[in-house]
Every structure is written in structure tokens, then in C-alpha cells.
C-alpha positions in Angstrom: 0.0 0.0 0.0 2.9 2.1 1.0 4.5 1.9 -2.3 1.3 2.8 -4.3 0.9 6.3 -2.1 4.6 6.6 -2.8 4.4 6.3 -6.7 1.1 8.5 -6.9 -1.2 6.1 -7.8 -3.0 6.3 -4.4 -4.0 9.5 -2.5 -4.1 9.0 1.0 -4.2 6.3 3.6 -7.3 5.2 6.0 -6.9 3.4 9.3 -9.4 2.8 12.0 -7.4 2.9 14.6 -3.8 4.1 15.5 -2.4 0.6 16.7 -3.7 -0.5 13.4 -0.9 1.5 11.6 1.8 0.7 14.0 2.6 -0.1 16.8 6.3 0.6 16.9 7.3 4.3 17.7 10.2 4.2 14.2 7.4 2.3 11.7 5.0 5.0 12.7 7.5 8.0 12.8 8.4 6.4 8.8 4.9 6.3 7.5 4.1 9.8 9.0 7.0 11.8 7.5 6.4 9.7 4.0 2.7 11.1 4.0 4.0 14.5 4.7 7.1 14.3 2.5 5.2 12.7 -0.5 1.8 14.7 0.0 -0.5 12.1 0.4 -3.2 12.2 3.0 -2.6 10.1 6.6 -5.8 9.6 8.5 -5.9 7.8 11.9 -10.1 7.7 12.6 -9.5 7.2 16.0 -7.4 10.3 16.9 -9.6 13.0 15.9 -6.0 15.0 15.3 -4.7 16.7 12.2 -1.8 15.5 11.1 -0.9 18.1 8.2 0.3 19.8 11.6 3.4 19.7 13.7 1.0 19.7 17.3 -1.5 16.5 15.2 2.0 15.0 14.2 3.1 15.1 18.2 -0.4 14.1 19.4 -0.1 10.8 17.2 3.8 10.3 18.0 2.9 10.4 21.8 -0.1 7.6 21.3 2.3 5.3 19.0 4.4 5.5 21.9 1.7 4.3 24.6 0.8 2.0 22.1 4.1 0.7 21.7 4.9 0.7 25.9 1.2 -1.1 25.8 2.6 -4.0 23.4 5.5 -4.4 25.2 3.6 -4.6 28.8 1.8 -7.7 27.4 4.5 -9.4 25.6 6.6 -9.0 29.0 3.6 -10.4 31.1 3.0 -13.4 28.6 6.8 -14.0 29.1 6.5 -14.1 32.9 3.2 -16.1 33.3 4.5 -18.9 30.3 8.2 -19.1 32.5 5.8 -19.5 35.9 3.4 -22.4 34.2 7.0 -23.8 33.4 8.2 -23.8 36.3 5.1 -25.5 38.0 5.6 -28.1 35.5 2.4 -27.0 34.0 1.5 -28.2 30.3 2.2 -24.6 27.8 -0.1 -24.4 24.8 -3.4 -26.2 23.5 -3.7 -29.8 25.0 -3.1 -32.3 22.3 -5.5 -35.2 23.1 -6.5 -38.1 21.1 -9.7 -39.7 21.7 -9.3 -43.3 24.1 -10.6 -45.5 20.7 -7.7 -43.9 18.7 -5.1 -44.6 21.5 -6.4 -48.5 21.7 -5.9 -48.6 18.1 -2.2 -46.6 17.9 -0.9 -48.8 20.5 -2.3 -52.2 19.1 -1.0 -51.3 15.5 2.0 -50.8 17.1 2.7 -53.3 19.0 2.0 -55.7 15.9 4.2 -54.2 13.9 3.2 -51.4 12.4 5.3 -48.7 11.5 4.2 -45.6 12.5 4.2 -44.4 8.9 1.8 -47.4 7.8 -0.2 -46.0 10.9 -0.8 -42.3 9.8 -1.7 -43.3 6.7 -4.2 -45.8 8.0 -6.0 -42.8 9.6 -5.8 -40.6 6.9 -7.5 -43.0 4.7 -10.3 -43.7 7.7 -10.7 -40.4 7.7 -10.2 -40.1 11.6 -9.3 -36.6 12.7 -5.8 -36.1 14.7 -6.1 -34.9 17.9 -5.9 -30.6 16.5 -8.9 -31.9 14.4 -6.5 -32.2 11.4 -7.9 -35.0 8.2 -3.9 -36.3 7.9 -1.6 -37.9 10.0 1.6 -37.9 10.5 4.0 -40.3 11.7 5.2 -37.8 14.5 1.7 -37.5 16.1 0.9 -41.4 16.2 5.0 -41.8 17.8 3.8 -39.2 20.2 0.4 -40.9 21.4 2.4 -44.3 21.3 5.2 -43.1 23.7 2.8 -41.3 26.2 -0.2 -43.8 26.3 -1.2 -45.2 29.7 -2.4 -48.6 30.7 -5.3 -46.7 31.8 -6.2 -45.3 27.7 -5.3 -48.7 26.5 -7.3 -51.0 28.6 -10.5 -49.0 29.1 
């Protein structure tokens, strides 16, 4: 987009919201002084500010920089509550879990002989989803269920 307001071939530039342009203080600062130095029109619905002038142009600098502080706040306390879970030895991400029927059947393949490739594609062609709700298999997923099945998933 940046490149057609650059060559002429677009006039100006709509965004909803600020944090939808950038949220990084040098992006922002860069698509502000192209609009001004190319003379193609910037406009931030949100912010209510003009930015043909130098107090609109502070205005907006000042909320890309909340906006960027903001970002950073959350990526910091995602950091800190993922390295807590860890250390509680608490599982990070989706759970991955196959249905009992499909463990019964990995572990019985398996354990006559199957390789887990001739396994995966077993499923595939049955159709049975993988435990993200995926249509194909692949030999990683059934080696994954084989190694952490239980008695308790295999003989229910």
C-alpha cells in the first residue's frame, strides 16, 4: 500500500485505529514523515488530530508510543506467566489429546508391527481426525500418542 501512495497512484491512507498502523514508535514516525514528505493524505479515525500539523503529528507520536509501551507490557507479562506455568511443571499451549478408541488402536498397531508411517496413513484414509482436528496424520503424532499412552487409555 505504502508503495502505491509513494508512486502516486493512491492518494491517501485510511486506518481505524492508530495501533492499526503501527505499533512501533520508528514504523509510525516512517509512515508519518512519508505522507508529509510525499503529500498524500494520513488519517488515523481514531485520533480525531490533524496531522498536516506539527502539534496532530506530536499528538499521534505520543499515542504510537503508549501503544508501543502497551505492546511491550503484554508481551513481558506473557513471558512471565508462560516461565511460571513452566516452572510449575504446568503443560504450555493447547492440550493435544486423542480420543481413548484412537489410542487403543495406535498402541495395538503398534505393538504388531506397524510402523508408524503405515499407521498415519491408516488414519488418513479412515478419515479419523488427529487430535488438532487435522484429516492427515503424520507419523510424529501417532509416535507421540504411542510413547505417552497409559495402561489406563489402552485397557479402558
Amino acid at each position: 500500500m505504502l508503495q502505491l501512495l509513494a508512486s502516486g497512484q493512491a492518494d491517501g491512507l485510511v486506518v481505524a485505529k492508530l495501533d492499526r498502523l503501527s505499533r512501533s514508535i520508528v514504523n509510525a514516525a516512517n509512515i508519518i514523515e512519508a505522507a508529509q514528505a510525499q503529500g498524500w493524505s494520513l488519517v488515523i479515525l481514531d485520533l480525531g488530530v490533524d496531522l498536516t500539523t506539527a502539534a496532530g503529528r506530536m499528538m499521534a507520536m505520543n499515542l504510537v508510543n503508549f501503544a508501543q509501551y502497551e505492546r511491550e507490557l503484554i508481551s513481558e507479562r506473557t513471558k512471565a506467566a508462560l516461565a511460571a506455568k513452566k516452572r510449575r511443571g504446568e503443560r504450555i499451549g493447547r492440550p493435544r489429546v486423542a480420543s481413548p478408541s484412537v489410542v487403543r488402536r495406535i498402541v495395538q498397531d503398534r505393538d504388531a508391527g506397524c510402523t508408524y508411517d503405515a499407521i498415519a496413513s491408516a488414519l488418513t484414509a479412515e478419515k479419523v481426525l488427529s487430535p488438532l482436528g487435522n484429516p492427515a496424520w503424520q507419523p510424529s503424532t501417532v509416535r507421540r500418542i504411542y510413547a505417552s499412552a497409559t495402561v489406563s487409555q489402552v485397557s479402558a
